[in-house]
OpenMM code with the backbone's topology and positions (N, CA, C; nanometers):
from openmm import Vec3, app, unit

residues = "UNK UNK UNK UNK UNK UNK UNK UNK UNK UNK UNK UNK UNK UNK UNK UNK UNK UNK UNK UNK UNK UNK UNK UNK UNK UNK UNK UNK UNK UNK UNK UNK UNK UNK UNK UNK UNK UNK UNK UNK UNK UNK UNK UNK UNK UNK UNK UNK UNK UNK UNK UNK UNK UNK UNK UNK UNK UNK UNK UNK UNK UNK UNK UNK UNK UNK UNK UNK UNK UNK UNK UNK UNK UNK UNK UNK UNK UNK UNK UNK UNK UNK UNK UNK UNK UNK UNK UNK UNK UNK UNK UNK UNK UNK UNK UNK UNK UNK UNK UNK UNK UNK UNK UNK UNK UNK UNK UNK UNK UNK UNK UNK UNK UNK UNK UNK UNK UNK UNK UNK UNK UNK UNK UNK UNK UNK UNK UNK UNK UNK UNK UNK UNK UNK UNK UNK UNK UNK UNK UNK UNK UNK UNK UNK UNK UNK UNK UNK UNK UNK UNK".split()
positions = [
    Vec3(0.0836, -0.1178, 0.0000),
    Vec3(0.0000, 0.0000, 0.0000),
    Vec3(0.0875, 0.1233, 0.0000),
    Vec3(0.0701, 0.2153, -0.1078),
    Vec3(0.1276, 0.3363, -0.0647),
    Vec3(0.0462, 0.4409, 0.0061),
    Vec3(0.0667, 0.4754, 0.1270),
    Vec3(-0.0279, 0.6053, 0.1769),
    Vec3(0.0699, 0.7597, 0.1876),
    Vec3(0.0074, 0.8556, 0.1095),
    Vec3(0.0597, 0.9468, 0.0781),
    Vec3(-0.0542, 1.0937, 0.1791),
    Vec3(0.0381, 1.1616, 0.2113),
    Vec3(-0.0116, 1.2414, 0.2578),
    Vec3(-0.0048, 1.3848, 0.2184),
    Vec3(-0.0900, 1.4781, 0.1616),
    Vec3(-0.0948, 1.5484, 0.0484),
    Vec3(-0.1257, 1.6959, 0.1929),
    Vec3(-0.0217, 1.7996, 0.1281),
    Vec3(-0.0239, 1.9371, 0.2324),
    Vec3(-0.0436, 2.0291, 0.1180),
    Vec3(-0.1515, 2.1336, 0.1473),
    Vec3(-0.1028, 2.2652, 0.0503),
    Vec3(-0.1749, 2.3371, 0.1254),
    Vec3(-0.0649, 2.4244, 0.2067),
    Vec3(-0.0790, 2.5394, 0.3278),
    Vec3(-0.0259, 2.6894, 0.3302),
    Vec3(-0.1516, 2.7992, 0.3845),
    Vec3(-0.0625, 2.9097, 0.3380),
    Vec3(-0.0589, 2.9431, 0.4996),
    Vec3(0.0849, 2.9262, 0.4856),
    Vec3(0.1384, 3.0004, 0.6467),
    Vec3(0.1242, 3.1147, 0.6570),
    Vec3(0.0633, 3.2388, 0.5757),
    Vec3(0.1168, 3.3391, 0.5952),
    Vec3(0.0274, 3.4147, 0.7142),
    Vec3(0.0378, 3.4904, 0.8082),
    Vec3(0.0069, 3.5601, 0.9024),
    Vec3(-0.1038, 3.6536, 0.8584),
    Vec3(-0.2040, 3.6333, 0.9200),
    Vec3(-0.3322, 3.6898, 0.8582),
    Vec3(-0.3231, 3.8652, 0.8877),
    Vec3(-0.3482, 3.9369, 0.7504),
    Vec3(-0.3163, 4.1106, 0.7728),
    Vec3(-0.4281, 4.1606, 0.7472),
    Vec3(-0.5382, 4.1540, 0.6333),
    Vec3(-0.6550, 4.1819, 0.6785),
    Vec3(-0.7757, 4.1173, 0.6538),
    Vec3(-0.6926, 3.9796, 0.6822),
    Vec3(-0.8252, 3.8675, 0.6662),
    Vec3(-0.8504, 3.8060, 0.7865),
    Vec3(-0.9031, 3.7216, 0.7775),
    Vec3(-0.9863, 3.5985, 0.8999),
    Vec3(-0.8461, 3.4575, 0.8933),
    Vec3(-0.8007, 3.5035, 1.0373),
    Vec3(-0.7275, 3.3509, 1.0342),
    Vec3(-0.7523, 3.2499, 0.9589),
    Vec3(-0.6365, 3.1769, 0.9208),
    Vec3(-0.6781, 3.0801, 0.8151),
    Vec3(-0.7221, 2.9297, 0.8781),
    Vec3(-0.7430, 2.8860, 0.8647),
    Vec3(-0.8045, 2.7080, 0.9178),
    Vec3(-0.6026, 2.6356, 0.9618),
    Vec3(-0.6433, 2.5514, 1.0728),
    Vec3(-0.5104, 2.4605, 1.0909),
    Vec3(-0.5023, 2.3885, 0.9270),
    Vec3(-0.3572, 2.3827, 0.9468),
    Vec3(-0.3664, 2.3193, 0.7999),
    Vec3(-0.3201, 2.1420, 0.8276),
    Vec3(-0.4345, 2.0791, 0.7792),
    Vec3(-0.4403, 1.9846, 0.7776),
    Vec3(-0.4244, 1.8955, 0.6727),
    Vec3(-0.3372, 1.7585, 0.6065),
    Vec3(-0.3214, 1.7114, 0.5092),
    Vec3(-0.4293, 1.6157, 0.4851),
    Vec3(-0.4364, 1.5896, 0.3502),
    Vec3(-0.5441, 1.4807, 0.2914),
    Vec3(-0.4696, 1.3241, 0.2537),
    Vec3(-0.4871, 1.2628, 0.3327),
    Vec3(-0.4578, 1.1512, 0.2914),
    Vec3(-0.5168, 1.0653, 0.1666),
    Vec3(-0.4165, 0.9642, 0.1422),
    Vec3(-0.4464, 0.9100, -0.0554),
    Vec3(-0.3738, 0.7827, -0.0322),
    Vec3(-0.4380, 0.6832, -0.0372),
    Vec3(-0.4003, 0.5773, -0.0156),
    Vec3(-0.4107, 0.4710, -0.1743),
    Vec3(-0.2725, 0.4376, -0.2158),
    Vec3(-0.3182, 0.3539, -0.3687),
    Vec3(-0.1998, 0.2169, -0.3252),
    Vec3(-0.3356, 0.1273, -0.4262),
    Vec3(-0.2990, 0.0029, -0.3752),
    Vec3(-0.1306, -0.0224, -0.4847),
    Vec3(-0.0195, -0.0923, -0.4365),
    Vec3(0.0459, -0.1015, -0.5476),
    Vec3(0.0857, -0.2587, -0.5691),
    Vec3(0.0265, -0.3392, -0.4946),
    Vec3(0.0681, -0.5014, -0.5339),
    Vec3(-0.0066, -0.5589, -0.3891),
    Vec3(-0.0414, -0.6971, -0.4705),
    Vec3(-0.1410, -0.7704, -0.3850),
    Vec3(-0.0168, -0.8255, -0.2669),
    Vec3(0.0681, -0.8888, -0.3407),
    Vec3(0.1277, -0.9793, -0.2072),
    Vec3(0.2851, -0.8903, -0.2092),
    Vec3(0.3302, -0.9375, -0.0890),
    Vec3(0.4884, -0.8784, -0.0692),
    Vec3(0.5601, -1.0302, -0.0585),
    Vec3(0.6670, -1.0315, -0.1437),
    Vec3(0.7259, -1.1881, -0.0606),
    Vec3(0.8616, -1.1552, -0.1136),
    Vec3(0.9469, -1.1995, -0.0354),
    Vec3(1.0735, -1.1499, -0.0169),
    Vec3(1.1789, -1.2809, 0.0124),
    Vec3(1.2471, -1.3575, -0.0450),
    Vec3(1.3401, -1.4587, 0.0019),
    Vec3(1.4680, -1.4511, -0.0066),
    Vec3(1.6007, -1.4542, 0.0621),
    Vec3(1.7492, -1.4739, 0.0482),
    Vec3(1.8032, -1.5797, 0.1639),
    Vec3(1.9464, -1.5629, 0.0923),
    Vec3(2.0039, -1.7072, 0.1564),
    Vec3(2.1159, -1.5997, 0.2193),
    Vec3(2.1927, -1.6055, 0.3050),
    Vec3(2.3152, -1.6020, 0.3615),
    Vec3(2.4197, -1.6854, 0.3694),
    Vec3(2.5011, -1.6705, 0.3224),
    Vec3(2.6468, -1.7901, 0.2845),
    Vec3(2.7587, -1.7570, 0.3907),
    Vec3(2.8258, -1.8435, 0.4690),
    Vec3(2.9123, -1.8166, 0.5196),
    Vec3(3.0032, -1.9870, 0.5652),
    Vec3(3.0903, -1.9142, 0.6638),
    Vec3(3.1345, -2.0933, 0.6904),
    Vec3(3.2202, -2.0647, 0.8372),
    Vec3(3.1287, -2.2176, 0.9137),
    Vec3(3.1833, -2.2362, 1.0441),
    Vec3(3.2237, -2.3224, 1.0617),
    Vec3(3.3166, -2.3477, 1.1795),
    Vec3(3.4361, -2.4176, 1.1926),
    Vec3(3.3718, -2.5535, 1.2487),
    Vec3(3.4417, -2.6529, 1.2184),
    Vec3(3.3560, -2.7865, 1.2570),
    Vec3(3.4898, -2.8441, 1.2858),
    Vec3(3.5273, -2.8077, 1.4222),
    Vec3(3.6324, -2.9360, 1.4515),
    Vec3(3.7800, -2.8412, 1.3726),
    Vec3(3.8796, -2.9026, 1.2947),
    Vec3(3.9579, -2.8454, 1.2086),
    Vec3(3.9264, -2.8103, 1.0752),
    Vec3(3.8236, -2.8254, 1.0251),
    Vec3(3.7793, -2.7743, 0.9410),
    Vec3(3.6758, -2.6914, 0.9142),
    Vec3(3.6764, -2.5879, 0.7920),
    Vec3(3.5297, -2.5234, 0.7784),
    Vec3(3.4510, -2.5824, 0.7164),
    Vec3(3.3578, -2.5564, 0.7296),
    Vec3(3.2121, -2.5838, 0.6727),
    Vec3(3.1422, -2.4990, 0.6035),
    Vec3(3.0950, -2.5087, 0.4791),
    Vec3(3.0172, -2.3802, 0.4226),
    Vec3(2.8579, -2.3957, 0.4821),
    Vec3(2.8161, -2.2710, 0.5190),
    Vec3(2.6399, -2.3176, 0.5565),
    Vec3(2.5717, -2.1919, 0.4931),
    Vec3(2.4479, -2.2411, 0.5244),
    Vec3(2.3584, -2.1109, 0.4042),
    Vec3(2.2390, -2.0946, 0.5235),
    Vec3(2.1849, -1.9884, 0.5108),
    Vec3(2.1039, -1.9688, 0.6218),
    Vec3(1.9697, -1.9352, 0.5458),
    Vec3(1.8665, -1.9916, 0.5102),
    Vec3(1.7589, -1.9127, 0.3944),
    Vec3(1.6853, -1.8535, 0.4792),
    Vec3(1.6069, -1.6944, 0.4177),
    Vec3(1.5311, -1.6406, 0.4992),
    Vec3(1.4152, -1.6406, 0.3963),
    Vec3(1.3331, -1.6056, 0.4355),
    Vec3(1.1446, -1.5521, 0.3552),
    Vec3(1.0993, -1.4934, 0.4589),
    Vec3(1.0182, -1.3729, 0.3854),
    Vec3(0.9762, -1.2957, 0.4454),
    Vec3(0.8395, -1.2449, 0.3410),
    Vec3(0.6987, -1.2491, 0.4009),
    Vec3(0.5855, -1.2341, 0.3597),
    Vec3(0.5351, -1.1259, 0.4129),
    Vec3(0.4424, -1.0618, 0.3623),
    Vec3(0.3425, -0.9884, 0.4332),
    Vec3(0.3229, -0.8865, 0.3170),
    Vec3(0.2644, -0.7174, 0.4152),
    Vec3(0.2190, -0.6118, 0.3186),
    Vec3(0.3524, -0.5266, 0.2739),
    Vec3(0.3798, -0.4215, 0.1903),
    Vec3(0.4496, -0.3337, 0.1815),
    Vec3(0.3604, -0.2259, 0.1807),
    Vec3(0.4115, -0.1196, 0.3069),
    Vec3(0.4030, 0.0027, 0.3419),
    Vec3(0.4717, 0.1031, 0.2519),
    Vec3(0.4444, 0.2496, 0.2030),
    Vec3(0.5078, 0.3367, 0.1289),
    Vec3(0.4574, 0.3939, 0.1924),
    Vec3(0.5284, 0.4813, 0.2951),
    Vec3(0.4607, 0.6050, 0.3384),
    Vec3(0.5400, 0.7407, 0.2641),
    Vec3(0.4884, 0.8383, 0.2469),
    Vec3(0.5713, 0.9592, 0.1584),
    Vec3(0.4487, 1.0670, 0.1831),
    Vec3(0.5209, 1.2212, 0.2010),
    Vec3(0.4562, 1.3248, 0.2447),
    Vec3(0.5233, 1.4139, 0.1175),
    Vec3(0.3890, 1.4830, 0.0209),
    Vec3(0.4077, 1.5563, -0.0326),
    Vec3(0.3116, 1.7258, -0.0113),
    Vec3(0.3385, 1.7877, -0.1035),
    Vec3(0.2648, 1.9176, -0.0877),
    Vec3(0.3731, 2.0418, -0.0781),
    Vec3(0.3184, 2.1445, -0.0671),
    Vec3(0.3764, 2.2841, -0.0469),
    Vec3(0.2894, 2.3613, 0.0841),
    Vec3(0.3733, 2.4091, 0.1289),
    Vec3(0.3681, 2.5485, 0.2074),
    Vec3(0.3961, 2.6714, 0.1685),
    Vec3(0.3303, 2.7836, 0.1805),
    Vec3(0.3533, 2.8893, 0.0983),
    Vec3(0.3505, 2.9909, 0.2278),
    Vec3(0.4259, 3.1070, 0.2207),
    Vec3(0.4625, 3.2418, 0.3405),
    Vec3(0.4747, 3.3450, 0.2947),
    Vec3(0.4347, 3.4915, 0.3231),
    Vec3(0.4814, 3.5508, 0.2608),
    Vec3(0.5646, 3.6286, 0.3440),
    Vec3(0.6883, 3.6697, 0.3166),
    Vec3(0.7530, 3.6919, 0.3982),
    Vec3(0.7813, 3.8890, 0.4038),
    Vec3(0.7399, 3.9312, 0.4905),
    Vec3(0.7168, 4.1061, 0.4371),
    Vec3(0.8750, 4.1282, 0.4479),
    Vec3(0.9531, 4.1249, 0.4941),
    Vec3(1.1144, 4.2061, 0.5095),
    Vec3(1.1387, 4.1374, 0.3616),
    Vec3(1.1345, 4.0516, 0.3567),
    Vec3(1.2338, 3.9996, 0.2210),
    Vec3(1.1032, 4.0866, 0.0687),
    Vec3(0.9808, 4.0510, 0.0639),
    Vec3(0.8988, 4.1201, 0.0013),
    Vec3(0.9448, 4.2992, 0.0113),
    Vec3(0.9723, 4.3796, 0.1133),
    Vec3(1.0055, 4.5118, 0.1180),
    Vec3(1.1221, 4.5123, 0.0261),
    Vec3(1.2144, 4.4100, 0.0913),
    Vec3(1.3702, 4.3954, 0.0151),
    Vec3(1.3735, 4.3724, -0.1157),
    Vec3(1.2489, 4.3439, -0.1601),
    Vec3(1.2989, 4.3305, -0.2951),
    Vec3(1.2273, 4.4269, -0.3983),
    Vec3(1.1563, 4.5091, -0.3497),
    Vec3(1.0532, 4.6118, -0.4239),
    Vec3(1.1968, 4.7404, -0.3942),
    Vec3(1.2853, 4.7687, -0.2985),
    Vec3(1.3337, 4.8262, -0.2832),
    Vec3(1.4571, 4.8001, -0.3970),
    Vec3(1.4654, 4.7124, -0.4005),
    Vec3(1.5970, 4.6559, -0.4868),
    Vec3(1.5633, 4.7159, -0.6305),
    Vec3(1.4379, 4.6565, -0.6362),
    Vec3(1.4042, 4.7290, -0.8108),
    Vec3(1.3939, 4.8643, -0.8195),
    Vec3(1.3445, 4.9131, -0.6931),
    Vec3(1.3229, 5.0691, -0.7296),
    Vec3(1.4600, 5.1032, -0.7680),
    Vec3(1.6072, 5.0568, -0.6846),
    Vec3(1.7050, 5.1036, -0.6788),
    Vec3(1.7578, 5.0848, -0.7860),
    Vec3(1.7122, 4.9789, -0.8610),
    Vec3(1.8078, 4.9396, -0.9716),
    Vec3(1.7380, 5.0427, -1.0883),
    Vec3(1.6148, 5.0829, -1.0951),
    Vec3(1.5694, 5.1902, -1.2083),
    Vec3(1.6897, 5.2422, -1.2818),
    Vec3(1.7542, 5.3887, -1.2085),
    Vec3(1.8163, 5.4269, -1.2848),
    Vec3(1.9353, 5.3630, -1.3265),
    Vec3(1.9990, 5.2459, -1.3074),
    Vec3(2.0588, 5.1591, -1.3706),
    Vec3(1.9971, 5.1084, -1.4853),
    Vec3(1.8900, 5.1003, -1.4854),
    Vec3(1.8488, 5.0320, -1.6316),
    Vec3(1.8053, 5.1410, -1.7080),
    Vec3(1.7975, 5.2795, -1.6567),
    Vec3(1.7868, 5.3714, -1.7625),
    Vec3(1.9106, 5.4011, -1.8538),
    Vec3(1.9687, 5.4052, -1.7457),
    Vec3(2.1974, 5.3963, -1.8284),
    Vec3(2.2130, 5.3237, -1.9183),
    Vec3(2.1238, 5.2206, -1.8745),
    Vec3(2.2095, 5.1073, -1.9681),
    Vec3(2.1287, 5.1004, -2.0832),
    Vec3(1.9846, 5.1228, -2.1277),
    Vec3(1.8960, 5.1669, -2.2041),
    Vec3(1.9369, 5.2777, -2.3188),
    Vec3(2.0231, 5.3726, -2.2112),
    Vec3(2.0983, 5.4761, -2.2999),
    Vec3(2.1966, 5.4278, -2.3597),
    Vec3(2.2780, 5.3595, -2.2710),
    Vec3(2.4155, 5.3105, -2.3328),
    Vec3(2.3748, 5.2319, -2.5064),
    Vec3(2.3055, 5.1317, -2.4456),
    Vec3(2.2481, 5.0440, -2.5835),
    Vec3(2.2460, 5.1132, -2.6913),
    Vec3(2.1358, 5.1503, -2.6418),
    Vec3(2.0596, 5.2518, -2.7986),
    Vec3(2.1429, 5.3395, -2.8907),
    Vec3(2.2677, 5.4476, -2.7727),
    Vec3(2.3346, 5.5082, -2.8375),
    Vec3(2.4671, 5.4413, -2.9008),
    Vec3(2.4879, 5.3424, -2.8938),
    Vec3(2.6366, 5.2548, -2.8866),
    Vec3(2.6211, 5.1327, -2.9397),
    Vec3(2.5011, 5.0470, -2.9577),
    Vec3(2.4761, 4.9508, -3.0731),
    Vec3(2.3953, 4.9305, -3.1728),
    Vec3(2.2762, 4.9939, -3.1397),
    Vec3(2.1341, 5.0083, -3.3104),
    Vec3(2.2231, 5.0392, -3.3956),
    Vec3(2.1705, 4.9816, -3.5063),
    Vec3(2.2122, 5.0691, -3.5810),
    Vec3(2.1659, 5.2220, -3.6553),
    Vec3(2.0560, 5.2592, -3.5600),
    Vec3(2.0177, 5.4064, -3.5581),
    Vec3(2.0541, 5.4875, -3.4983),
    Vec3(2.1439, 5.4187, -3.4046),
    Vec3(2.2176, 5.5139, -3.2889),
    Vec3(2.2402, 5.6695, -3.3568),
    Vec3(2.2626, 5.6881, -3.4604),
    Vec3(2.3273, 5.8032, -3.4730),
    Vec3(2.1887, 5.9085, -3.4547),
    Vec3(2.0506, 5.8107, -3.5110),
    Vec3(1.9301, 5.9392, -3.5026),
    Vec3(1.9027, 5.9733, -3.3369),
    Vec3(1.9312, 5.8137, -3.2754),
    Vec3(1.9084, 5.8314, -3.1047),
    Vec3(2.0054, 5.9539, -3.0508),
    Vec3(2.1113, 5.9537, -3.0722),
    Vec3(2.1601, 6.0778, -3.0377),
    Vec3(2.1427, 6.1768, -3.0369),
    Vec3(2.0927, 6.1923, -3.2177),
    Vec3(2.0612, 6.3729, -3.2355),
    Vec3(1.9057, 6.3749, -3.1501),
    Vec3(1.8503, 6.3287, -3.1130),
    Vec3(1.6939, 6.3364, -3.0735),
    Vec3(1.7310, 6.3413, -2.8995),
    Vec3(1.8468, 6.2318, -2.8616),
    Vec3(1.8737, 6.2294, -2.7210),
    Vec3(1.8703, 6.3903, -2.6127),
    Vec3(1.9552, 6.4881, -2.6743),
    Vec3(2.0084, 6.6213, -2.6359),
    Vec3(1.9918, 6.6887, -2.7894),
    Vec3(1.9305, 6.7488, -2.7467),
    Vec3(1.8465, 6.8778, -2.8525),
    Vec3(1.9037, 6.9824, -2.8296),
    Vec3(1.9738, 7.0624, -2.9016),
    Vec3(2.0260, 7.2087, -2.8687),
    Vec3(1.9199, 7.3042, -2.8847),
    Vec3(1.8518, 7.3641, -2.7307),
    Vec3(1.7346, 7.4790, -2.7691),
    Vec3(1.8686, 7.6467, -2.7395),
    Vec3(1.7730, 7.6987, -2.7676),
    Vec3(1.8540, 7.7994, -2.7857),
    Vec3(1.8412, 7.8973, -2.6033),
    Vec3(1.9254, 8.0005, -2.6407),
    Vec3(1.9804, 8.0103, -2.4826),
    Vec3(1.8629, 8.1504, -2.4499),
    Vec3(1.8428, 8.0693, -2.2842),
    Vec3(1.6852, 8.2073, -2.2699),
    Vec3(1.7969, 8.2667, -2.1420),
    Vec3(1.9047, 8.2965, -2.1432),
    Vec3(1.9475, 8.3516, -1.9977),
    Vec3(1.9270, 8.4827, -2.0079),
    Vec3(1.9007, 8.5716, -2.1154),
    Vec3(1.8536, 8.7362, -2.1386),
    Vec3(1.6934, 8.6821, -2.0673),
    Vec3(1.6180, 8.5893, -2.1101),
    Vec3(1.4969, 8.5913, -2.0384),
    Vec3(1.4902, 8.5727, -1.8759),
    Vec3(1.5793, 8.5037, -1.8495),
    Vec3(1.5579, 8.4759, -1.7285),
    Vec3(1.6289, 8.6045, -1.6541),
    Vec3(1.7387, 8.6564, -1.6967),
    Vec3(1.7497, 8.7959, -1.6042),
    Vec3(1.6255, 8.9388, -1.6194),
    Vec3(1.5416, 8.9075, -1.7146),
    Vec3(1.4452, 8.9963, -1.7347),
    Vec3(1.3129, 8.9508, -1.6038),
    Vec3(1.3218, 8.8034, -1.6019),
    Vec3(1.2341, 8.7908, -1.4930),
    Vec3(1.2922, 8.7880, -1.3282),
    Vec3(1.4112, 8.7909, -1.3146),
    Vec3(1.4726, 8.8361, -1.1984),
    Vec3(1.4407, 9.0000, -1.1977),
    Vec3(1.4783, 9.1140, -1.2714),
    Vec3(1.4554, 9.2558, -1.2396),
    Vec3(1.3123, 9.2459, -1.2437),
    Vec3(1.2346, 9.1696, -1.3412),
    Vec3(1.0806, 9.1805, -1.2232),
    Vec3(0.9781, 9.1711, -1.1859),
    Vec3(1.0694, 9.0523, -1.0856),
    Vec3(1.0437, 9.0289, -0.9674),
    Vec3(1.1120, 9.0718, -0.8639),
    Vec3(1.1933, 9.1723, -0.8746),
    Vec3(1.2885, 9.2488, -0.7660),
    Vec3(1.2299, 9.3889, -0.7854),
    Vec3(1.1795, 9.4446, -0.9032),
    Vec3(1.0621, 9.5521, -0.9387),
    Vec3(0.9197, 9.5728, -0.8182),
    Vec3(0.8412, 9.4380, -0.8415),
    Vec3(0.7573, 9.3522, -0.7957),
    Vec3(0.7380, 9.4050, -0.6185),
    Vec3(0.8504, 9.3383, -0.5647),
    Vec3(0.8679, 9.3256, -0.4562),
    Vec3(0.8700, 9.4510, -0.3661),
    Vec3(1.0035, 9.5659, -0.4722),
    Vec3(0.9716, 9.6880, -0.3901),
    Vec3(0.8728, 9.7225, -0.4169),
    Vec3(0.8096, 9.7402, -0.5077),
    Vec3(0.6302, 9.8126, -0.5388),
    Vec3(0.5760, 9.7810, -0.4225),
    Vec3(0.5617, 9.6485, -0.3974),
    Vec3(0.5207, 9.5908, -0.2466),
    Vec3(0.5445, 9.6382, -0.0976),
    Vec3(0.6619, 9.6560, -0.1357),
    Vec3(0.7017, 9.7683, 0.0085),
    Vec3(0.6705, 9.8662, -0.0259),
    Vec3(0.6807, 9.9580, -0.0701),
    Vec3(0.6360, 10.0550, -0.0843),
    Vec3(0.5086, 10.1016, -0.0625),
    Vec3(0.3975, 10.0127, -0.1343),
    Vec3(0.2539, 10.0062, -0.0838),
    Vec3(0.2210, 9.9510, 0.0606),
    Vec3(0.3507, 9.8700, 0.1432),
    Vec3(0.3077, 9.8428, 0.2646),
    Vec3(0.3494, 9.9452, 0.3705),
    Vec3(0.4571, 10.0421, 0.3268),
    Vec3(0.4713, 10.1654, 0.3935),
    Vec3(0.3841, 10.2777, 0.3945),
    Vec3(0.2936, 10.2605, 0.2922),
    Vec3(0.2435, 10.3779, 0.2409),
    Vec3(0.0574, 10.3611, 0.3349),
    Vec3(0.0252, 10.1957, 0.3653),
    Vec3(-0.1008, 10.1901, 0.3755),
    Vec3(-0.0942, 10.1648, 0.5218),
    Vec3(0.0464, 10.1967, 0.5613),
    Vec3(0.0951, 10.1669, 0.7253),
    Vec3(0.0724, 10.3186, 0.7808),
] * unit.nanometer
topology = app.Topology()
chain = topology.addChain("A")
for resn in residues:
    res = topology.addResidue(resn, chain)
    for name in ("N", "CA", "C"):
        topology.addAtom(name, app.Element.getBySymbol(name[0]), res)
């Protein structure tokens, strides 16, 4: 007889569910042969006086054969190693953006359009941006000024 004992359990620690049930296995019992019979001899040799003797010892052995064997899975989820590894990917992002760049610009063979499209030369606004520094430094005294004035 083989009797097999069948597990599929989720260990994991209940977070916003209903405890889970003890986990208990299903037993499965299949027949695999009617009779068991088993026979050998043992050979050896004892001393008889000054001489040896060869003797044989026969054994048999009848009955059932047992197979016991435990299969199944257990499943966990484990939160530190789960954190550890959402963290890992976040970290690795800009590594795979590098290397995304590296590729594209250094083996397609379009690389050369990936480049010109990569860094675009716009043209230079630093006359704009000192026009919006004087004002907003314009701005500001107007501001004082009206807060001295309504003081």
């Amino acid at each position: 007889l083989s009797l097999v004992l069948r597990w599929n359990c989720d260990l994991s620690p209940p977070l916003f569910s209903e405890p889970s049930e003890v986990c208990l296995p299903v037993l499965r019992v299949h027949r695999l042969a009617s009779k068991f019979a088993a026979s050998w001899a043992s050979y050896y040799q004892q001393r008889d006086g000054r001489q040896m003797v060869p003797k044989r010892d026969y054994s048999s052995a009848k009955g059932l054969r047992l197979l016991f064997s435990s299969r199944g899975a257990g499943r966990r989820l484990d939160l530190y190693a789960s954190v550890l590894q959402i963290f890992v990917a976040l970290a690795l992002l800009p590594v795979s953006k590098a290397l995304a760049d590296t590729i594209m610009q250094h083996l397609f063979a379009e690389r050369r359009h990936f480049r010109d499209y990569k860094a675009e030369t716009t043209p230079d606004f630093s006359d704009v941006r000192a026009k919006v520094e004087e004002f907003e430094k314009r701005t500001k005294a107007q501001e004082q000024v009206n807060e001295v004035h309504t003081v």
